[in-house]
LOZA-267905 format. One record per atom (N, C-alpha, C): chain; residue in three letters; atom name; residue number from 0; x negated, y, z. Coordinates in pm, 1 decimal. Last residue first. Layout:
LOZA-267905
+----+-----+----+-----+----------+----------+----------+
: ch :  aa : at :   i :     east :    north :       up :
+----+-----+----+-----+----------+----------+----------+
:  A : Ala : CA : NUM :        X :        Y :        Z :
...
+----+-----+----+-----+----------+----------+----------+
***
This chain:
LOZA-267905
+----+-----+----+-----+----------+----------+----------+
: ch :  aa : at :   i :     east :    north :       up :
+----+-----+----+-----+----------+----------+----------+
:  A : Unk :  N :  82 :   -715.3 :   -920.5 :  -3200.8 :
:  A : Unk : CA :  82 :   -636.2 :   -877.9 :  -3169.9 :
:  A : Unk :  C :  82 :   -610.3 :   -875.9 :  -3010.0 :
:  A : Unk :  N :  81 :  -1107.6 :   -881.2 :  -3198.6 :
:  A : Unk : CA :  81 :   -951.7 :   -981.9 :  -3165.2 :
:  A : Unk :  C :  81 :   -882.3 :   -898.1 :  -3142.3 :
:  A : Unk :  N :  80 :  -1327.5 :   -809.3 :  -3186.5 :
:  A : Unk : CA :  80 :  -1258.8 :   -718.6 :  -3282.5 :
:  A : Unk :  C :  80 :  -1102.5 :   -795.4 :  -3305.8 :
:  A : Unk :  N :  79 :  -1554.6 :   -938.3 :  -3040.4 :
:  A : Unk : CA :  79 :  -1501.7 :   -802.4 :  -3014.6 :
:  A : Unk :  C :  79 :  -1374.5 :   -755.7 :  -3113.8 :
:  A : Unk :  N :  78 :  -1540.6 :  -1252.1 :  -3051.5 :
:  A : Unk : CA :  78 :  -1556.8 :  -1160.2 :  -3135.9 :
:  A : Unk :  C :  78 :  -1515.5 :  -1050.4 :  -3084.8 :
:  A : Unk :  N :  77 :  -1569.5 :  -1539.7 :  -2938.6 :
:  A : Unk : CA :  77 :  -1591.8 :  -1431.1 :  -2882.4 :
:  A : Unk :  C :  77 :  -1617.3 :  -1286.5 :  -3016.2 :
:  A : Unk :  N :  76 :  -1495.0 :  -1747.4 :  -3170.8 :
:  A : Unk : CA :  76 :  -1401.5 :  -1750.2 :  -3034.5 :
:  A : Unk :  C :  76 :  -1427.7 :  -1594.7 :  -2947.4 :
:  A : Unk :  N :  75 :  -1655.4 :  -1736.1 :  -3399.6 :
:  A : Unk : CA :  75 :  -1529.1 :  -1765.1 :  -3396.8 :
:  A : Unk :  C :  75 :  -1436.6 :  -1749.0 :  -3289.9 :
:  A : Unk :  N :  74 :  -1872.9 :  -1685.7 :  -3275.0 :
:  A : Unk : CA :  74 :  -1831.6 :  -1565.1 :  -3381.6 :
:  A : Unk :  C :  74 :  -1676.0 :  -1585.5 :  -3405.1 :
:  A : Unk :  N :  73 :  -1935.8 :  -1948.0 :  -3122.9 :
:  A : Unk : CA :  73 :  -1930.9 :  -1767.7 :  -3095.7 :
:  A : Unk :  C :  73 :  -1873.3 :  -1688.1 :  -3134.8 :
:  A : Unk :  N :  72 :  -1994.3 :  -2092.9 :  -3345.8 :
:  A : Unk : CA :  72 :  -1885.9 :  -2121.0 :  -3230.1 :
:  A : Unk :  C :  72 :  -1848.3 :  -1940.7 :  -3194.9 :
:  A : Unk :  N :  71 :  -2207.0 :  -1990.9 :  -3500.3 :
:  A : Unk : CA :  71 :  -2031.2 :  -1995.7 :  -3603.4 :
:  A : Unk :  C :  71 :  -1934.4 :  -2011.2 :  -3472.4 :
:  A : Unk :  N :  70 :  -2367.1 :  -2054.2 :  -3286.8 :
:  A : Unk : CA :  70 :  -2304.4 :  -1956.8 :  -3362.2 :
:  A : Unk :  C :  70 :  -2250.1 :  -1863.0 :  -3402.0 :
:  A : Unk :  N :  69 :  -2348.0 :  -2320.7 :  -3311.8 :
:  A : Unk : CA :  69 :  -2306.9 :  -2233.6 :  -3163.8 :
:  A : Unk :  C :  69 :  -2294.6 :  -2073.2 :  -3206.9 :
:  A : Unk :  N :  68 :  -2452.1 :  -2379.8 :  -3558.4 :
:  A : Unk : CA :  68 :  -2326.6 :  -2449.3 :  -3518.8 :
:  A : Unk :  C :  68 :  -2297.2 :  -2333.8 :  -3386.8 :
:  A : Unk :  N :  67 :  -2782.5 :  -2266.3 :  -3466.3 :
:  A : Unk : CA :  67 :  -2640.9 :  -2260.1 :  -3596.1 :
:  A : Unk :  C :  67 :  -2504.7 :  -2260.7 :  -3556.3 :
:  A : Unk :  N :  66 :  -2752.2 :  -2225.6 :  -3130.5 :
:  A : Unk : CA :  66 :  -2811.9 :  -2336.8 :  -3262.9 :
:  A : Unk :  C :  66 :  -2739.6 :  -2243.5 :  -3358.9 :
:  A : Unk :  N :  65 :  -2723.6 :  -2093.3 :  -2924.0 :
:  A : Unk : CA :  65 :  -2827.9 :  -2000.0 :  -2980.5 :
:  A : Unk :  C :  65 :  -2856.0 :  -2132.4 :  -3080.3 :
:  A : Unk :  N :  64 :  -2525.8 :  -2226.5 :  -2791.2 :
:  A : Unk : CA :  64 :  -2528.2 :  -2079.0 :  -2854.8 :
:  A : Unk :  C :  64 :  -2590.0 :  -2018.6 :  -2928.7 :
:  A : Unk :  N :  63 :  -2706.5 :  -2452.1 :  -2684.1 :
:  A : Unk : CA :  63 :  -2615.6 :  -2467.1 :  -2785.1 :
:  A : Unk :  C :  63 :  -2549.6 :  -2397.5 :  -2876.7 :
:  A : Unk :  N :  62 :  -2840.9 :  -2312.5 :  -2450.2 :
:  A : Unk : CA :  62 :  -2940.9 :  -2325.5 :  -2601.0 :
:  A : Unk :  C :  62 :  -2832.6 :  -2398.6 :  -2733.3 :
:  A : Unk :  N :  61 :  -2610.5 :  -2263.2 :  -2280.0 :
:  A : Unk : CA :  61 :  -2644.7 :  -2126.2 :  -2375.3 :
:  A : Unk :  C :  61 :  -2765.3 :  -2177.9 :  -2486.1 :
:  A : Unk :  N :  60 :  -2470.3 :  -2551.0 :  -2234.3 :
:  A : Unk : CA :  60 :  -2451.0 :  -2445.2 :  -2306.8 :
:  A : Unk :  C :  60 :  -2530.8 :  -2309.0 :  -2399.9 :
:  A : Unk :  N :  59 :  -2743.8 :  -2607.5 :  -2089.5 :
:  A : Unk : CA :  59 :  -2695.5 :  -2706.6 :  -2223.0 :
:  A : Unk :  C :  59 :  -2633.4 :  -2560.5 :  -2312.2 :
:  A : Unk :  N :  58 :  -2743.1 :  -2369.3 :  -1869.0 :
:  A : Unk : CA :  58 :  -2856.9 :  -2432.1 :  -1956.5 :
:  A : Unk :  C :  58 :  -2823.9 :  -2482.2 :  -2148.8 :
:  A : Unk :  N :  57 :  -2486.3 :  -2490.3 :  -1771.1 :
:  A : Unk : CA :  57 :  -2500.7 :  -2381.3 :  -1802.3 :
:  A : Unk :  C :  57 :  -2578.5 :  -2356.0 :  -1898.2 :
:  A : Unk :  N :  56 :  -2539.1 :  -2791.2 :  -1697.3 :
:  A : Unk : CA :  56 :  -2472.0 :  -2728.0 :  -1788.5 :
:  A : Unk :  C :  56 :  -2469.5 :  -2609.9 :  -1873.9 :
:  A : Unk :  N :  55 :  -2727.3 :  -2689.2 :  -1471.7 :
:  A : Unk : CA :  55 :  -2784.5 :  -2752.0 :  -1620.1 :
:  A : Unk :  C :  55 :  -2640.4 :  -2729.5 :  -1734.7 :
:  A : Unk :  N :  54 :  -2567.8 :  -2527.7 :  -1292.3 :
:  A : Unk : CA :  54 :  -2665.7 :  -2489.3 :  -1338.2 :
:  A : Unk :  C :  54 :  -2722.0 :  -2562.6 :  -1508.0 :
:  A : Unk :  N :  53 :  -2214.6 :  -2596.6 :  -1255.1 :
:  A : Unk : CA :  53 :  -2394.7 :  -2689.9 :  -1233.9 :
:  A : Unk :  C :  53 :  -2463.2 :  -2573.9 :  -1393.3 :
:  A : Unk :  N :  52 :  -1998.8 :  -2416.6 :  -1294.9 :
:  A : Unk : CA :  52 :  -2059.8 :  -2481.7 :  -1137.1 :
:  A : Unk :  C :  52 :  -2173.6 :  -2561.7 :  -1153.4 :
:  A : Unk :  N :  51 :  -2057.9 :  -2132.7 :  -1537.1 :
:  A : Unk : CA :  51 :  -2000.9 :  -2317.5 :  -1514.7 :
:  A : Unk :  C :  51 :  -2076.3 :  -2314.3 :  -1321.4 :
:  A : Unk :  N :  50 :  -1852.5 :  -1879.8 :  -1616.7 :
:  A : Unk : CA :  50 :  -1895.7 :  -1944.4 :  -1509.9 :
:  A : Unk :  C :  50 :  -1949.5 :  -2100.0 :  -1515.5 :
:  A : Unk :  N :  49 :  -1948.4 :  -1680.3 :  -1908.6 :
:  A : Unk : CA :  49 :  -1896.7 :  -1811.3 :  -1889.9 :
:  A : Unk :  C :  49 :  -1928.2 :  -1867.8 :  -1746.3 :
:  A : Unk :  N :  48 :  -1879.1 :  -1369.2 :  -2071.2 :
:  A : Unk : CA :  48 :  -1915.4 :  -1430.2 :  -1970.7 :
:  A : Unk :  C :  48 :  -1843.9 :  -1545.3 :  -1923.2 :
:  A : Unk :  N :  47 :  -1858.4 :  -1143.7 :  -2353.4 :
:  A : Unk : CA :  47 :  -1810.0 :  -1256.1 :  -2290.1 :
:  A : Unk :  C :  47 :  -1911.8 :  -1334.4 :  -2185.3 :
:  A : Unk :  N :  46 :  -2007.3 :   -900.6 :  -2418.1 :
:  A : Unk : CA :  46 :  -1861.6 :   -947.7 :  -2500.4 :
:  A : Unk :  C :  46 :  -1773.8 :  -1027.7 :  -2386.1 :
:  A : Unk :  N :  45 :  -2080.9 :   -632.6 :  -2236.0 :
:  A : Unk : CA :  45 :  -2076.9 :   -768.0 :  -2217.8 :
:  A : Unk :  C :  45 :  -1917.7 :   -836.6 :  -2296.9 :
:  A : Unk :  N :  44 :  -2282.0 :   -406.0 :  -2434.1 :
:  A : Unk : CA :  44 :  -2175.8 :   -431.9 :  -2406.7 :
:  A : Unk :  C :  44 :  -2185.5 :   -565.6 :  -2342.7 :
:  A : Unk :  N :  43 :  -2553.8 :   -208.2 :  -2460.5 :
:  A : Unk : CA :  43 :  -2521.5 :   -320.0 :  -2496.8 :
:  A : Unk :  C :  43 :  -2424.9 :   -354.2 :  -2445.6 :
:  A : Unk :  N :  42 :  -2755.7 :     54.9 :  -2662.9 :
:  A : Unk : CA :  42 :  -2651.5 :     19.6 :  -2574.0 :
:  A : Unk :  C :  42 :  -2604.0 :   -154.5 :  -2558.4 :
:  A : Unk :  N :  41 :  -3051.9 :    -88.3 :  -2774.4 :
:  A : Unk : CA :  41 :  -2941.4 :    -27.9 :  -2665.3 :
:  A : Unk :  C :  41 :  -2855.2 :     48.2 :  -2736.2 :
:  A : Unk :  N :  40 :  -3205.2 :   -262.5 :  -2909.0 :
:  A : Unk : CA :  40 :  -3013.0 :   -211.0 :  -2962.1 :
:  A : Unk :  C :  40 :  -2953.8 :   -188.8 :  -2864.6 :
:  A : Unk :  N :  39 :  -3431.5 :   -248.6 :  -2834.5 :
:  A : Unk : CA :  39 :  -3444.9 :   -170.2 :  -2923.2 :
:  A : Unk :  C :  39 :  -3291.8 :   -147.0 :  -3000.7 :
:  A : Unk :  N :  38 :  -3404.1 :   -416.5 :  -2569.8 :
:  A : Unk : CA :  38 :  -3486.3 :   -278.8 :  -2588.3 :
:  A : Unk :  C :  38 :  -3429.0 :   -183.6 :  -2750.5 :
:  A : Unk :  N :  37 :  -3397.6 :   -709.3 :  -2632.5 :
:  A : Unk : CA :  37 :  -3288.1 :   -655.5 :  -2628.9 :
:  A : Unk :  C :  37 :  -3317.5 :   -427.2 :  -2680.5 :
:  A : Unk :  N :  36 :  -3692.6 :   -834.3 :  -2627.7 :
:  A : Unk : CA :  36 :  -3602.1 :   -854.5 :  -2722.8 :
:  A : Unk :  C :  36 :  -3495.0 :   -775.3 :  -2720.5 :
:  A : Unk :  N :  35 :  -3802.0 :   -687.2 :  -2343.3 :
:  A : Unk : CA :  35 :  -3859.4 :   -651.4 :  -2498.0 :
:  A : Unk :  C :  35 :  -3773.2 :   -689.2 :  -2627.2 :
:  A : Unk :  N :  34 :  -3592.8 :   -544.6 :  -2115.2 :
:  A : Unk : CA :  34 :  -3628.2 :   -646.6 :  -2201.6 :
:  A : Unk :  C :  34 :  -3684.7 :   -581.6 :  -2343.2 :
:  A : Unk :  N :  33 :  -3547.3 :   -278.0 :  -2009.3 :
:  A : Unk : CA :  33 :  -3632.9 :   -379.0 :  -1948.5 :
:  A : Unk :  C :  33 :  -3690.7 :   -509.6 :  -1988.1 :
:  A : Unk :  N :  32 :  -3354.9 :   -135.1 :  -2057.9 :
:  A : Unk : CA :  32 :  -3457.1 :   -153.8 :  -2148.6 :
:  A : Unk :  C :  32 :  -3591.0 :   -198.4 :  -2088.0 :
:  A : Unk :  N :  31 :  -3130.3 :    -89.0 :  -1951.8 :
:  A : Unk : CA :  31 :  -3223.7 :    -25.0 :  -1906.2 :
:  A : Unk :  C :  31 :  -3382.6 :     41.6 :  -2026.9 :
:  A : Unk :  N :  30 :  -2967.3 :   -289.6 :  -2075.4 :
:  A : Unk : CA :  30 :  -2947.1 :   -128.7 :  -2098.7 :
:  A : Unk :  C :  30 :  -3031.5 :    -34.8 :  -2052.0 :
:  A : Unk :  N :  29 :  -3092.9 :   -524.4 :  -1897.3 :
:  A : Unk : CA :  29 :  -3053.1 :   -490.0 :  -2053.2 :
:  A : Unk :  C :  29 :  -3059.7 :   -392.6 :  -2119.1 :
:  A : Unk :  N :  28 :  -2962.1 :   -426.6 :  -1667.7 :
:  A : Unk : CA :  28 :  -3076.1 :   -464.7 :  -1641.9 :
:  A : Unk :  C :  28 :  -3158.1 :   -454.9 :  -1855.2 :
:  A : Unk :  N :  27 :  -2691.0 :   -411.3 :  -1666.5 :
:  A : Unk : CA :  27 :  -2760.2 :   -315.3 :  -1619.3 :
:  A : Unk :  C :  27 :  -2911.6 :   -346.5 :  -1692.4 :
:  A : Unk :  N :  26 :  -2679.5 :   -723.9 :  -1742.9 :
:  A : Unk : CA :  26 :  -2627.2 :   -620.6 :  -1843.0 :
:  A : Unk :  C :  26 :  -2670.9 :   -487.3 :  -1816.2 :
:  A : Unk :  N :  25 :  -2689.1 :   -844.9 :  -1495.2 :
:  A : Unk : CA :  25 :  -2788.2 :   -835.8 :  -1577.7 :
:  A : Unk :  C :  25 :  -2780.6 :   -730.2 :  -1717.7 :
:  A : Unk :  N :  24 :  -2538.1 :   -705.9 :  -1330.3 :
:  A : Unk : CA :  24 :  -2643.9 :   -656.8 :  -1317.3 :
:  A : Unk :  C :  24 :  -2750.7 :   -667.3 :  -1425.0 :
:  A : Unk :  N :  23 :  -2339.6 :   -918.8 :  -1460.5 :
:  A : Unk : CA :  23 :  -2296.9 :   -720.3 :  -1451.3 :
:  A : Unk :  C :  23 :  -2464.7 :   -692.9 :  -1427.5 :
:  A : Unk :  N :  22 :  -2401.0 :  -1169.6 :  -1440.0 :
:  A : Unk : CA :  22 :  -2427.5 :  -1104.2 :  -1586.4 :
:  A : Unk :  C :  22 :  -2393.3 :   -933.6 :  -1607.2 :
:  A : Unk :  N :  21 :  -2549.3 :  -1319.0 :  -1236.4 :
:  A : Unk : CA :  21 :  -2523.4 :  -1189.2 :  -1230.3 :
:  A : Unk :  C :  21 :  -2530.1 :  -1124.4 :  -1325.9 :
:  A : Unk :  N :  20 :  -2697.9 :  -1544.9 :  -1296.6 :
:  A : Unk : CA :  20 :  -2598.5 :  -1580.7 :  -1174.0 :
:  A : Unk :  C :  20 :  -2542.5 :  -1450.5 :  -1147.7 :
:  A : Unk :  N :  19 :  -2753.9 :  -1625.4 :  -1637.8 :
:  A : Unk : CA :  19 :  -2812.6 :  -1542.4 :  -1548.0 :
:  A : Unk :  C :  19 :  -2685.6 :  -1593.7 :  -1435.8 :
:  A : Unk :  N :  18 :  -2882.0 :  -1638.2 :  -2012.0 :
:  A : Unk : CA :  18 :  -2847.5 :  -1734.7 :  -1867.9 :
:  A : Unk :  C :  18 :  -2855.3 :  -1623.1 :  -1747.5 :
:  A : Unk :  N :  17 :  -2775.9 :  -1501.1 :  -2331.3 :
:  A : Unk : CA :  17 :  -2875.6 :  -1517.9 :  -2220.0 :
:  A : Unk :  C :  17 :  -2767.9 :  -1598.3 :  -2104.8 :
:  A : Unk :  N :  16 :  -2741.3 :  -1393.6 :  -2637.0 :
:  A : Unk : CA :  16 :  -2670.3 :  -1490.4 :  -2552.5 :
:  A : Unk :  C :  16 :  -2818.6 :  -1492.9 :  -2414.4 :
:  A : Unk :  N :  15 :  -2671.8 :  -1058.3 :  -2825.7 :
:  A : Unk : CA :  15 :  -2775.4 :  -1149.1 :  -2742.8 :
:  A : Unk :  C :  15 :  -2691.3 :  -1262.4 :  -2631.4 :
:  A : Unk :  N :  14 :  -2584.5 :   -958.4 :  -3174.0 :
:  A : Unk : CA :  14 :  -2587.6 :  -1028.1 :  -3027.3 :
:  A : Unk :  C :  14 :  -2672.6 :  -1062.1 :  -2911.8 :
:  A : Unk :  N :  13 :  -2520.2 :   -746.1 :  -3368.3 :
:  A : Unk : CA :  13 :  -2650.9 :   -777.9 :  -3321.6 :
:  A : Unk :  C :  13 :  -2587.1 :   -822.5 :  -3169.0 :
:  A : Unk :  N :  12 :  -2333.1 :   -560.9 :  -3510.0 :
:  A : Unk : CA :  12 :  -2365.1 :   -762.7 :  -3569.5 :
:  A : Unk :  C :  12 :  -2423.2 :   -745.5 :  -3507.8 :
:  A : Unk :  N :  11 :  -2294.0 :   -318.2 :  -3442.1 :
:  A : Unk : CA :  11 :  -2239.9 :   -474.7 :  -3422.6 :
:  A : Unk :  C :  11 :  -2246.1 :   -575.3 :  -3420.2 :
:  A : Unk :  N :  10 :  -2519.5 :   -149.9 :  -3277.0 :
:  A : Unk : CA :  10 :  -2576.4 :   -239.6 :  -3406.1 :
:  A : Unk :  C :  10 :  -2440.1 :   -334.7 :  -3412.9 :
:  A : Unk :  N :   9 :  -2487.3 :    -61.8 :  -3108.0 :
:  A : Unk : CA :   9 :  -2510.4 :     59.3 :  -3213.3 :
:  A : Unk :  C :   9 :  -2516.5 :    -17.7 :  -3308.2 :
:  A : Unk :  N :   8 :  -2425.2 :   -177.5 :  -2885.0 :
:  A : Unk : CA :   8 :  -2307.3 :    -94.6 :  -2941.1 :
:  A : Unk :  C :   8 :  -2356.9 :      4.6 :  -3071.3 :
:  A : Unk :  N :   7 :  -2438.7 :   -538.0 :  -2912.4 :
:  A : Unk : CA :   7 :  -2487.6 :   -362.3 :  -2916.8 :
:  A : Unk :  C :   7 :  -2363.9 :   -316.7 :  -2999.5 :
:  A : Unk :  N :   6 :  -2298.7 :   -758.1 :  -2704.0 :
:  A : Unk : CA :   6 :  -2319.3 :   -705.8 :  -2785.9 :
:  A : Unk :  C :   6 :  -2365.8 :   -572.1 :  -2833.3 :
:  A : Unk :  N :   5 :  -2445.4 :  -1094.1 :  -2537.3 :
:  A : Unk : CA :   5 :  -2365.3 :   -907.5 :  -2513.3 :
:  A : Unk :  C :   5 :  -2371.4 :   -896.9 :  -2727.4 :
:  A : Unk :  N :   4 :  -2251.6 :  -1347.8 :  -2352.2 :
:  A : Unk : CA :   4 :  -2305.3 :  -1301.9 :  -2505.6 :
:  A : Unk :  C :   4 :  -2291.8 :  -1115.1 :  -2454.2 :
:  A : Unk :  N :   3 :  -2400.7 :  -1532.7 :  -2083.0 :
:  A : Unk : CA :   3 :  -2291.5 :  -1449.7 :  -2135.0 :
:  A : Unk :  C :   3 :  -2379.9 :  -1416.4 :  -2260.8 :
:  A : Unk :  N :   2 :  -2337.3 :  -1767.5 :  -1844.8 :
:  A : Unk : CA :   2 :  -2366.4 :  -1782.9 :  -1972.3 :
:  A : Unk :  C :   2 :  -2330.8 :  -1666.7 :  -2019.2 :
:  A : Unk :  N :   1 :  -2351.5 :  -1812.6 :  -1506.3 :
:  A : Unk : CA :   1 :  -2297.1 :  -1791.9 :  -1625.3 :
:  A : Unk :  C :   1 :  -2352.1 :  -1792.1 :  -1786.7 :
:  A : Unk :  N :   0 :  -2356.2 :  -2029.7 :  -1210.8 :
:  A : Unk : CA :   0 :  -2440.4 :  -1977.3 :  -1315.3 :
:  A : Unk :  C :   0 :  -2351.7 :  -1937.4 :  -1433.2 :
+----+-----+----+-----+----------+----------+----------+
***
């Protein structure tokens, strides 16, 4: 199961963290505009994608992404704009 952050390409600051076992398709799936939350900052890029091997982890992780604290984690480690 992965964990991935996208990012729009029209909006920078505008992230989305989601759960999925196919973050290429799901990123298809995104850009389509198949989602009501994502829909409206198409284009969307895949910043970063996380494998874990147990499903709940995975889980733990991405509602930890989406606290405050997970974040500031995010912004600090997955930023498009790293050297």
């Amino acid at each position: 199961m992965f964990v991935y952050v996208l990012e729009s390409e029209a909006n920078a600051g505008r992230h989305y963290t989601g759960l999925s076992s196919d973050p290429a398709a799901r990123l298809d799936w995104h850009n389509a505009g198949l989602s009501v939350h994502t829909r409206k900052f198409r284009p969307w890029k895949l910043l970063v994608s996380v494998e874990f091997a147990n499903a709940n982890t995975a889980a733990r992780f991405e509602r930890y992404l989406k606290t405050g604290s997970g974040r500031a984690f995010a912004r600090r480690h997955f930023r498009s704009d790293r050297p």
